[in-house]
Structure formats: structure tokens, C-alpha cells
N, CA, C and O atoms as a CHARMM CRD file, in Angstrom:
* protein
*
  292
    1    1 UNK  N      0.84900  -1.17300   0.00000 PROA 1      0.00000
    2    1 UNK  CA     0.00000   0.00000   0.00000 PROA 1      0.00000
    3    1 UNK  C      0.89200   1.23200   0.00000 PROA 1      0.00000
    4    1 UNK  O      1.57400   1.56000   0.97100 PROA 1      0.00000
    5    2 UNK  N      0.83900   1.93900  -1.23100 PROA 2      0.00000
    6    2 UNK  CA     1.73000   3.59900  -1.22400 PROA 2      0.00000
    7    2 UNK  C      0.48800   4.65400  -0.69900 PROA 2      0.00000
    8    2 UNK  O     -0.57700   4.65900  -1.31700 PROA 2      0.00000
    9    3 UNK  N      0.71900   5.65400   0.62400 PROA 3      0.00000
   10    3 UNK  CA    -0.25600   6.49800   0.80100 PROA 3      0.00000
   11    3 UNK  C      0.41300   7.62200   0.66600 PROA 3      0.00000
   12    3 UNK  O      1.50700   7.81400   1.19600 PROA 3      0.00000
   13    4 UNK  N     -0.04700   8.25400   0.12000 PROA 4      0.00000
   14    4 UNK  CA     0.09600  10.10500  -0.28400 PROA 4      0.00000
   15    4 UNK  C     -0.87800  10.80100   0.60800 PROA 4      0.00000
   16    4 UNK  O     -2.10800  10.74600   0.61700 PROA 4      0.00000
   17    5 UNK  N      0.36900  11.80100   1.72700 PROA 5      0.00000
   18    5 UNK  CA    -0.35800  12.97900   2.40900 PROA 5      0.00000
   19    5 UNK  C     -0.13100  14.23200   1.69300 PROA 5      0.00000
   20    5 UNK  O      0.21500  14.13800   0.51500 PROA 5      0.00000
   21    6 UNK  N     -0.25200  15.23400   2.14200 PROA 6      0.00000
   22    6 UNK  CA    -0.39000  16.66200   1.78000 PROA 6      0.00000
   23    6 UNK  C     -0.34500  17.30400   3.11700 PROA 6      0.00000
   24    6 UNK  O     -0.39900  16.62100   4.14000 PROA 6      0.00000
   25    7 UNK  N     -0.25500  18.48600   3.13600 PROA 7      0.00000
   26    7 UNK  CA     0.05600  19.63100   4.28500 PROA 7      0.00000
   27    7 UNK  C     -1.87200  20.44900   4.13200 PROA 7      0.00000
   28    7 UNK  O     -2.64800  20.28800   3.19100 PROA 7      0.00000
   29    8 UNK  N     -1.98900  20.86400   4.77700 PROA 8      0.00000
   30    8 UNK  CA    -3.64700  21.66100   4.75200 PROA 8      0.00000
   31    8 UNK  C     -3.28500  22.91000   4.15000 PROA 8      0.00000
   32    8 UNK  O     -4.12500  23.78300   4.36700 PROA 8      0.00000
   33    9 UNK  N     -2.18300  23.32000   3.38100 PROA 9      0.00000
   34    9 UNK  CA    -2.50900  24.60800   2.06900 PROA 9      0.00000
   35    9 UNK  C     -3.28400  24.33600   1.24800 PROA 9      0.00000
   36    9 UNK  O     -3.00100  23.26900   0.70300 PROA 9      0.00000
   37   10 UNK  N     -4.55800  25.01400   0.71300 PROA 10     0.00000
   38   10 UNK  CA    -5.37100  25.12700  -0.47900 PROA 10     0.00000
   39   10 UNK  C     -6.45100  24.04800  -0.33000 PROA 10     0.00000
   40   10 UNK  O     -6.67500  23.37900   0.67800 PROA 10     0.00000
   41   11 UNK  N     -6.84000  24.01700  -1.06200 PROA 11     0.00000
   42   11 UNK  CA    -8.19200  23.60900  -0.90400 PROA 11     0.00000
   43   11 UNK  C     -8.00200  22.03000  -0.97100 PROA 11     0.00000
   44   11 UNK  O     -7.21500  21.30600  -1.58000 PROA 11     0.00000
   45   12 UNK  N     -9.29600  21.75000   0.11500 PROA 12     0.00000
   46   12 UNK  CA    -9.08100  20.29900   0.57800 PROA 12     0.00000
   47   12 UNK  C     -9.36300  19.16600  -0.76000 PROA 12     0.00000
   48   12 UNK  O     -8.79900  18.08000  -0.63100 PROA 12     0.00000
   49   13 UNK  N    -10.07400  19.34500  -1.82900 PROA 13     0.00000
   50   13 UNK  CA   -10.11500  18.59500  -3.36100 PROA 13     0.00000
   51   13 UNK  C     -8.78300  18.70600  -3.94600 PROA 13     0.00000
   52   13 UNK  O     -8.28600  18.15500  -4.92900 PROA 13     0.00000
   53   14 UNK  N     -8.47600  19.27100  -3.38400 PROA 14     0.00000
   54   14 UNK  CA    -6.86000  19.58900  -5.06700 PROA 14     0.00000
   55   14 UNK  C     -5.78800  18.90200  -4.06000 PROA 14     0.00000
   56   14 UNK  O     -4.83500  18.28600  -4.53600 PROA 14     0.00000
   57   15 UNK  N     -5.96200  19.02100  -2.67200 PROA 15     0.00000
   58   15 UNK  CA    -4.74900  18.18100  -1.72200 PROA 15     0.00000
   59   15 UNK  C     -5.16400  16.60800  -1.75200 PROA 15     0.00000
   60   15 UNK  O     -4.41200  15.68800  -2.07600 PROA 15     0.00000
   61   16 UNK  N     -6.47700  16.49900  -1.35800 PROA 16     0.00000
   62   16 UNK  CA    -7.08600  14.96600  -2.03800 PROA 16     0.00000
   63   16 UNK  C     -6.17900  14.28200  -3.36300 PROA 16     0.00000
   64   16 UNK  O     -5.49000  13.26200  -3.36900 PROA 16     0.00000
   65   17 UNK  N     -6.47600  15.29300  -4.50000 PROA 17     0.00000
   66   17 UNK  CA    -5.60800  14.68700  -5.67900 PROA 17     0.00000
   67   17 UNK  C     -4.51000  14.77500  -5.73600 PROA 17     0.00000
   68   17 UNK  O     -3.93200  13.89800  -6.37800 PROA 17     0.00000
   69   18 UNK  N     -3.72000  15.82400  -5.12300 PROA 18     0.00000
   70   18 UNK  CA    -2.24900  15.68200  -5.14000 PROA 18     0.00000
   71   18 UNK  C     -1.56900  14.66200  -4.13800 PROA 18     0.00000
   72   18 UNK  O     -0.41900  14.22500  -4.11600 PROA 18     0.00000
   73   19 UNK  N     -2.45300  14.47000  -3.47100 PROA 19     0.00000
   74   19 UNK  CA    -2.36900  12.97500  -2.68500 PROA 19     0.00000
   75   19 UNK  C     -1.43200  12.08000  -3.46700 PROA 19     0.00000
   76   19 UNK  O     -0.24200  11.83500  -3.66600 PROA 19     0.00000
   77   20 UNK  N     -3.33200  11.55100  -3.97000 PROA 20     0.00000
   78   20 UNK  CA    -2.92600  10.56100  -4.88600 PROA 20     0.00000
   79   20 UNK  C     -2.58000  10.80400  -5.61100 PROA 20     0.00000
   80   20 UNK  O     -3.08900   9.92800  -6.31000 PROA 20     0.00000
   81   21 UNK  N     -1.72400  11.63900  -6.60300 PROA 21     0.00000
   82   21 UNK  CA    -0.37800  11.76700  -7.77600 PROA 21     0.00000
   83   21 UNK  C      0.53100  11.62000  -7.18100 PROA 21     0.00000
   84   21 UNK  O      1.49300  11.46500  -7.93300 PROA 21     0.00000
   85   22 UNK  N      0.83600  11.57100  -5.98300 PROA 22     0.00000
   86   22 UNK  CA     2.12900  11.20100  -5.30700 PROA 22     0.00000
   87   22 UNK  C      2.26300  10.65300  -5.23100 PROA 22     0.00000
   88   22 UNK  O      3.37200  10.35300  -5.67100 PROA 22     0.00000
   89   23 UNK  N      1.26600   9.25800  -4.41600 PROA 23     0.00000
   90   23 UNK  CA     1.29200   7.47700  -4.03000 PROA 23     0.00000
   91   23 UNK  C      1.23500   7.15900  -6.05000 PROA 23     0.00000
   92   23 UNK  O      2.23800   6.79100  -6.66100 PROA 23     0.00000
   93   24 UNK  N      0.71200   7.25500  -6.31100 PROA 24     0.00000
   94   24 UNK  CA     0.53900   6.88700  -7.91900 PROA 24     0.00000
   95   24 UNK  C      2.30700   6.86300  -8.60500 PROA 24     0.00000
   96   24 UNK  O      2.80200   5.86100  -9.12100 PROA 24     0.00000
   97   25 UNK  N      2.84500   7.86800  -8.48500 PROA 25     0.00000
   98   25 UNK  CA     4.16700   8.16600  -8.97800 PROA 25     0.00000
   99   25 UNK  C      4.86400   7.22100  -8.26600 PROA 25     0.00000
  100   25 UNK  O      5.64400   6.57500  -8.96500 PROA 25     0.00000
  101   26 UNK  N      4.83400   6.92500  -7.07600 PROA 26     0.00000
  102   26 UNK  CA     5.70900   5.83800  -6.13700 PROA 26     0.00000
  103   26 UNK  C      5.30900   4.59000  -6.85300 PROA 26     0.00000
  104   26 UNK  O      6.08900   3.97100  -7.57700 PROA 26     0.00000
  105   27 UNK  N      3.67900   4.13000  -6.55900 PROA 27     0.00000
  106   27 UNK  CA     3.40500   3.45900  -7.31500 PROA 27     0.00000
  107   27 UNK  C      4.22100   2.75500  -8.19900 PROA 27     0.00000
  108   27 UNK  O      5.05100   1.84900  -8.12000 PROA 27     0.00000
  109   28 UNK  N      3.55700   3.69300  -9.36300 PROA 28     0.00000
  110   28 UNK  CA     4.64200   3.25600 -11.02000 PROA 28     0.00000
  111   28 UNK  C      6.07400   3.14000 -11.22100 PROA 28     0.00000
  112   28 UNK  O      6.62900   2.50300 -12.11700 PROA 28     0.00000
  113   29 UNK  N      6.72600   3.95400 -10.11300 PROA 29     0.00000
  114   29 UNK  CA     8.20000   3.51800  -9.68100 PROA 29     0.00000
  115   29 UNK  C      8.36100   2.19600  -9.49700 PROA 29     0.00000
  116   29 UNK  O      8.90100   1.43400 -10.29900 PROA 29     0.00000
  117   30 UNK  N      7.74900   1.81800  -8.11000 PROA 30     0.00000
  118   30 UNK  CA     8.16600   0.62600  -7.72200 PROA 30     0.00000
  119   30 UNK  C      7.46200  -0.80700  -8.46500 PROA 30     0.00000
  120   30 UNK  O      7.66600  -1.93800  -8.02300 PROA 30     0.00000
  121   31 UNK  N      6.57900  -0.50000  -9.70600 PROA 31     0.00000
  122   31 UNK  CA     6.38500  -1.50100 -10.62300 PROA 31     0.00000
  123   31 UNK  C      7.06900  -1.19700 -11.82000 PROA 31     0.00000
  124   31 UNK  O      6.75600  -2.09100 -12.60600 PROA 31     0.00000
  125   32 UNK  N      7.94000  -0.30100 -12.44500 PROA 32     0.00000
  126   32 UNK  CA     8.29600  -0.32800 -13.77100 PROA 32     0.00000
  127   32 UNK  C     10.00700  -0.13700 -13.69500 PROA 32     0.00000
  128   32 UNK  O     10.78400  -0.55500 -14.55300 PROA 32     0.00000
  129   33 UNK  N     10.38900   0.60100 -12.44500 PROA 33     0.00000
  130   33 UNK  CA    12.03600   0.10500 -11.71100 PROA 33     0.00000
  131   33 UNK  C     12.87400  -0.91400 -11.08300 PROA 33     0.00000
  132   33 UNK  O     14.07200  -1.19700 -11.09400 PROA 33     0.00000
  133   34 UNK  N     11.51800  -1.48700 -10.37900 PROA 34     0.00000
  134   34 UNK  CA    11.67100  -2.52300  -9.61900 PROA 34     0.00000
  135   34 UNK  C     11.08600  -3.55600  -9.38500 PROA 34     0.00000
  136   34 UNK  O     11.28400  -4.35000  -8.46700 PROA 34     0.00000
  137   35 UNK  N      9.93700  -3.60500 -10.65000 PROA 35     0.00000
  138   35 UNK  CA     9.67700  -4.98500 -11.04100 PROA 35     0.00000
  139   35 UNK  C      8.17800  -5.46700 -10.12100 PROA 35     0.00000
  140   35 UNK  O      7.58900  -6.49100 -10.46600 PROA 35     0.00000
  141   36 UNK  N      7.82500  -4.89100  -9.32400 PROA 36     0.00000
  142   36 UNK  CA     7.08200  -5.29300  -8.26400 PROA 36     0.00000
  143   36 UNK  C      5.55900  -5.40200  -9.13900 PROA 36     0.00000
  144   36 UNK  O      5.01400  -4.48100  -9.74700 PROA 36     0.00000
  145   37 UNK  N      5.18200  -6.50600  -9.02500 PROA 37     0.00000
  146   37 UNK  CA     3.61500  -6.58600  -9.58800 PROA 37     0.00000
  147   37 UNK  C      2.93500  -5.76100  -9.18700 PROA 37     0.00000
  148   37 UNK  O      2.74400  -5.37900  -8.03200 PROA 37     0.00000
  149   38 UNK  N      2.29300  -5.25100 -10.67000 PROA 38     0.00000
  150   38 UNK  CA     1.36500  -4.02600 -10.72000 PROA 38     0.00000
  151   38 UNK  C      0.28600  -4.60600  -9.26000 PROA 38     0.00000
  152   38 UNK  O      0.16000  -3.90300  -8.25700 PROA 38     0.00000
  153   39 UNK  N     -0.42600  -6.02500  -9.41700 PROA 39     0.00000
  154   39 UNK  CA    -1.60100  -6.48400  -8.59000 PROA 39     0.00000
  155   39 UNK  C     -0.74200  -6.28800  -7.58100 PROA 39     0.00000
  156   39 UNK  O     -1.61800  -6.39500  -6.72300 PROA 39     0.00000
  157   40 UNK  N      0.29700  -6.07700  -6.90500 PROA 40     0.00000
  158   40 UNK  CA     0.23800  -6.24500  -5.69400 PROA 40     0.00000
  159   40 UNK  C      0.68500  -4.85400  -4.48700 PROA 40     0.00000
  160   40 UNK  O      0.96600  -4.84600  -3.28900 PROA 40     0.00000
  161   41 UNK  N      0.57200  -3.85000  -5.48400 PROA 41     0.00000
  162   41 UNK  CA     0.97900  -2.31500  -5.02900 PROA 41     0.00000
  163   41 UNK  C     -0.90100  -1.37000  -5.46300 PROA 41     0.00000
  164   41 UNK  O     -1.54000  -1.14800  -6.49200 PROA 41     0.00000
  165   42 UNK  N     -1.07300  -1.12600  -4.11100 PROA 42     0.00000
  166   42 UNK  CA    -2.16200  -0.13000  -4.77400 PROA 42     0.00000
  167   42 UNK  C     -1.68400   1.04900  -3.91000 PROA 42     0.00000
  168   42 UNK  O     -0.87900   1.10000  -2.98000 PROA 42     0.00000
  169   43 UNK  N     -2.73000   2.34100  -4.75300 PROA 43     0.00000
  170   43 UNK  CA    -1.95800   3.80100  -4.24900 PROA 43     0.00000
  171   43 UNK  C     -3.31100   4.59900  -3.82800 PROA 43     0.00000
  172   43 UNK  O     -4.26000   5.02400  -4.48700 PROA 43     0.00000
  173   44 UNK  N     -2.98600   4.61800  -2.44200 PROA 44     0.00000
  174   44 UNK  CA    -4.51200   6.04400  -2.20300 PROA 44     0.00000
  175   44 UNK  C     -3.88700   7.33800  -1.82700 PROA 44     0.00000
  176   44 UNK  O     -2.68700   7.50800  -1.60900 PROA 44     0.00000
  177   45 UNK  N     -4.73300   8.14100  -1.77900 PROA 45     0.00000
  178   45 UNK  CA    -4.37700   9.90700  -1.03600 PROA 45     0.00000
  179   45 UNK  C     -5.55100   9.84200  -0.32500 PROA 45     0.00000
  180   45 UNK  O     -6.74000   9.59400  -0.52700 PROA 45     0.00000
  181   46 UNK  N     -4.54700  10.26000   0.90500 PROA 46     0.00000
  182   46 UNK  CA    -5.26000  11.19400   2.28600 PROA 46     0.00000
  183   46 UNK  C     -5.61800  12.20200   2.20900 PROA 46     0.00000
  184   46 UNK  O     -6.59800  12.71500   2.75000 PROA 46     0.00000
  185   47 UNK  N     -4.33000  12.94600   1.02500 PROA 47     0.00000
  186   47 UNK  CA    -5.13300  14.40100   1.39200 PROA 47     0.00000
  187   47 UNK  C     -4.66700  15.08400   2.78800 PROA 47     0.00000
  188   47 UNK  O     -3.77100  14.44200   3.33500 PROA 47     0.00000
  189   48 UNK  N     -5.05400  16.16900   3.43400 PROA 48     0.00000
  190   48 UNK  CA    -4.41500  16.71800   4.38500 PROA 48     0.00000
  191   48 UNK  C     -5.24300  15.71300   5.57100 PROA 48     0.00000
  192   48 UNK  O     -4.90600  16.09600   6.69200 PROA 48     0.00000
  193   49 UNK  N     -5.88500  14.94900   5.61600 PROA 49     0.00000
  194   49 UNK  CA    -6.84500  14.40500   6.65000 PROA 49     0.00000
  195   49 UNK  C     -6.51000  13.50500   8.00600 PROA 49     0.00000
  196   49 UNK  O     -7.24100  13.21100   8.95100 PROA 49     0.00000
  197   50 UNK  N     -4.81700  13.11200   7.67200 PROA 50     0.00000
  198   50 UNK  CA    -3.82100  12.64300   8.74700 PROA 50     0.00000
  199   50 UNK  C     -2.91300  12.76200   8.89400 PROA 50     0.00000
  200   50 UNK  O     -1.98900  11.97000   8.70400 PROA 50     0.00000
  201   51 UNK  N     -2.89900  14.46900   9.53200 PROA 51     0.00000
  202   51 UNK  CA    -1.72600  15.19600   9.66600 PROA 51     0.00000
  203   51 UNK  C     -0.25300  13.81600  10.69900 PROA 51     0.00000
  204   51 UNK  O     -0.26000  12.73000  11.27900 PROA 51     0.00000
  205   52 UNK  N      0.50500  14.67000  10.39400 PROA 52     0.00000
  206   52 UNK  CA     1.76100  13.92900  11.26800 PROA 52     0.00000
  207   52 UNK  C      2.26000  15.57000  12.35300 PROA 52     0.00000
  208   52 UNK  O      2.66300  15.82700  13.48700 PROA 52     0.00000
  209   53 UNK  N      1.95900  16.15900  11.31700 PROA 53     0.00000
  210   53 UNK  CA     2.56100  17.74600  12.16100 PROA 53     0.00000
  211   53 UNK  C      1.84300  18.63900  12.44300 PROA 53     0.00000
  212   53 UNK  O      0.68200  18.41500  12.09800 PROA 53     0.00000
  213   54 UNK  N      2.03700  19.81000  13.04600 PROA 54     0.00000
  214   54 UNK  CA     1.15600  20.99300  13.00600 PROA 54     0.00000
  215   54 UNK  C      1.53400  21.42300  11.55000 PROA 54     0.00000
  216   54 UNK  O      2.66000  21.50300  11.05700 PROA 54     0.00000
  217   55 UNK  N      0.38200  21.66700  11.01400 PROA 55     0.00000
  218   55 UNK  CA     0.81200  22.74500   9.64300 PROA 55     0.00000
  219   55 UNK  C      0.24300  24.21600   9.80800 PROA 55     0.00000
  220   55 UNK  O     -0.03100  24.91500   8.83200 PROA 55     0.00000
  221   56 UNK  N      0.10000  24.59600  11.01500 PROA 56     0.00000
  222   56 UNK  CA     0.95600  26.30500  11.42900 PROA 56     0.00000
  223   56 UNK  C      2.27100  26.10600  11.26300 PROA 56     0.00000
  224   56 UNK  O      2.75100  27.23200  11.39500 PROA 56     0.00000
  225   57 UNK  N      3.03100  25.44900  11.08000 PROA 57     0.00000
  226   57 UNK  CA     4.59000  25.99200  11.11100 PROA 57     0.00000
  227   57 UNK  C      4.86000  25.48900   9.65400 PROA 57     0.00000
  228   57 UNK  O      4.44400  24.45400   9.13400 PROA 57     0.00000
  229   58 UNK  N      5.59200  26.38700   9.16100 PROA 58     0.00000
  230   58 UNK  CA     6.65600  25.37600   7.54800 PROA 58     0.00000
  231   58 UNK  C      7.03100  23.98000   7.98900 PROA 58     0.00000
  232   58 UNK  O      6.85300  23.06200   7.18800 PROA 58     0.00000
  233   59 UNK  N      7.59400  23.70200   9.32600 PROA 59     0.00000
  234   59 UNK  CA     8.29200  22.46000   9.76200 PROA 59     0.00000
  235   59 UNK  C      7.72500  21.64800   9.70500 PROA 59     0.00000
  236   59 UNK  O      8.29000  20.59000   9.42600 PROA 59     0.00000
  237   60 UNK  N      5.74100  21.66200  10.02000 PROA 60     0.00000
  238   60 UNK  CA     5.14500  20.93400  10.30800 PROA 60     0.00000
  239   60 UNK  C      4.43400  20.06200   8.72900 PROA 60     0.00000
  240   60 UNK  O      4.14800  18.92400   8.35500 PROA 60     0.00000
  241   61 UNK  N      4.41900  21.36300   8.25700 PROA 61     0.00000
  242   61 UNK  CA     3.62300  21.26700   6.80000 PROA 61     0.00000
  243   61 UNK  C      4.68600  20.78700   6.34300 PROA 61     0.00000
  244   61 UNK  O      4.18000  20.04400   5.50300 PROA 61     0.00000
  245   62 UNK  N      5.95000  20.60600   6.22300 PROA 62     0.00000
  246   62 UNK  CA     6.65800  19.70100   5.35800 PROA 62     0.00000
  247   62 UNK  C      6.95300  18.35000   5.66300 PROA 62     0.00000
  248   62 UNK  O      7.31600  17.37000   5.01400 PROA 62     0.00000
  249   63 UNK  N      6.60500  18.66900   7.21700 PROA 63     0.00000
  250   63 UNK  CA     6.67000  16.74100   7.07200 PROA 63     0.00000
  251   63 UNK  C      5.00600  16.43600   7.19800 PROA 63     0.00000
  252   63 UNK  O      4.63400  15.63700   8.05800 PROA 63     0.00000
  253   64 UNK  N      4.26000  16.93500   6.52900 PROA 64     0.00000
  254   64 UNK  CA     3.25900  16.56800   6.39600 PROA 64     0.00000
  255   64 UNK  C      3.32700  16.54100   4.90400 PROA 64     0.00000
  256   64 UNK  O      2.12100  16.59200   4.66100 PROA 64     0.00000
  257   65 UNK  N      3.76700  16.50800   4.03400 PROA 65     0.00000
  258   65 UNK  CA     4.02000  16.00700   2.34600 PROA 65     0.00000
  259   65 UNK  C      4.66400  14.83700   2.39300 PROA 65     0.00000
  260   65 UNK  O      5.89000  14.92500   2.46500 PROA 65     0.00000
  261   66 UNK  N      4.09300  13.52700   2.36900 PROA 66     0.00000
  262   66 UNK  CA     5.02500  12.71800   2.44600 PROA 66     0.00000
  263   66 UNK  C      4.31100  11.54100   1.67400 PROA 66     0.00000
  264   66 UNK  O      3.12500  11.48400   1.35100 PROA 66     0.00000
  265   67 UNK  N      5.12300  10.78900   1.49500 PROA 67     0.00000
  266   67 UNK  CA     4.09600   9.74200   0.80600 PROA 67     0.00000
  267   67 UNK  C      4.72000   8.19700   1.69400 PROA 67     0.00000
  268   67 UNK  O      5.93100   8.01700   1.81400 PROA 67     0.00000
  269   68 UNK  N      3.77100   7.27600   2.20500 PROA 68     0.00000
  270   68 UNK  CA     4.18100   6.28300   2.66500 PROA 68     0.00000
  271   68 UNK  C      4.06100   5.09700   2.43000 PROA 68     0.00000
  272   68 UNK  O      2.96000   4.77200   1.98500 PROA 68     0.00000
  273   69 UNK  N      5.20800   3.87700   2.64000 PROA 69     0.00000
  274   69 UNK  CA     4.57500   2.47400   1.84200 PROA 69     0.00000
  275   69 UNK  C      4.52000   1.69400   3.08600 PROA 69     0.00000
  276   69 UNK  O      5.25000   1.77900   4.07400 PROA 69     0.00000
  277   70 UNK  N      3.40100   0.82400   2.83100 PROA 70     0.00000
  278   70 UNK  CA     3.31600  -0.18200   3.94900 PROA 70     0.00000
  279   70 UNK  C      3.23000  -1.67500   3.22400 PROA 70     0.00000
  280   70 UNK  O      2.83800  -1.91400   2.08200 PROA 70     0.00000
  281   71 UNK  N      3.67700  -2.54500   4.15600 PROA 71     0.00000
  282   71 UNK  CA     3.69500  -3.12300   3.63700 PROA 71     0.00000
  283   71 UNK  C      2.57700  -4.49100   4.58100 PROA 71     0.00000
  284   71 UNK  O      2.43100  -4.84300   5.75200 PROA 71     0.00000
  285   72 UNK  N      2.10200  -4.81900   3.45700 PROA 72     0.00000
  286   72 UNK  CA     0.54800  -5.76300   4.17500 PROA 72     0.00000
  287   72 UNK  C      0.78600  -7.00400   3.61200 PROA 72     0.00000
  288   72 UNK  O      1.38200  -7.30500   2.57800 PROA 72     0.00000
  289   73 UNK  N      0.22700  -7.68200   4.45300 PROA 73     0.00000
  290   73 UNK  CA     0.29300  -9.28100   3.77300 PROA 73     0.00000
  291   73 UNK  C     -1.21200  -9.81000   2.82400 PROA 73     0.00000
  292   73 UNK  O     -1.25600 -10.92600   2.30700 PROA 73     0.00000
């Protein structure tokens, strides 16, 4: 599972999708670099909806852009 966050700048639809263009890009990395079956990588966006930081601060909002892989059985 690749998940794409975002920081809470701009409007909560366009951080939704830039979400997921992020997990998507990891995604297609790790199936067309590294071989990993398309069936077995899927990609969602959060969106700003599970922050890690405060995003009052720059510090917070940047580690709130992140994209993460987990790995599930």
C-alpha cells in the first residue's frame, strides 16, 4: 500500500488529488524500476486528513508532504 499525504494549504479537493499523484508516482516507480507486480501495489491519497505535524509551522507542513509504503500481507 503507497499512501500520499499533503500539508492543509489550499483547498481540501486539489490536496485529495495531489495525494494521490504522489502514491501513484511511487506506485509506477516501484512496478516499472523494480519490477514489483502491478496487482500487488495499490496507491490512495489522504489528502491533508492525517496530519503527522502541526501545519501552522513550515516544519510541520513539510513533514506533512510525504508519501508512505506499507507493507501488508
Amino acid at each position: 500500500m503507497v499512501e500520499g499525504h499533503t500539508d492543509s494549504v489550499g483547498p481540501a479537493a486539489f490536496n485529495l488529488q495531489l495525494s494521490l499523484i504522489r502514491a501513484e508516482k511511487v506506485r509506477r516507480t516501484l512496478i516499472e524500476r523494480y519490477g514489483v507486480s502491478a496487482e500487488r501495489v495499490e496507491a490512495r491519497g489522504f489528502g491533508e486528513s492525517l496530519p503527522q505535524a502541526d501545519n501552522s509551522t513550515p516544519e510541520g507542513r513539510q513533514k506533512n508532504r510525504r508519501v508512505l509504503v506499507r507493507l501488508l500481507r
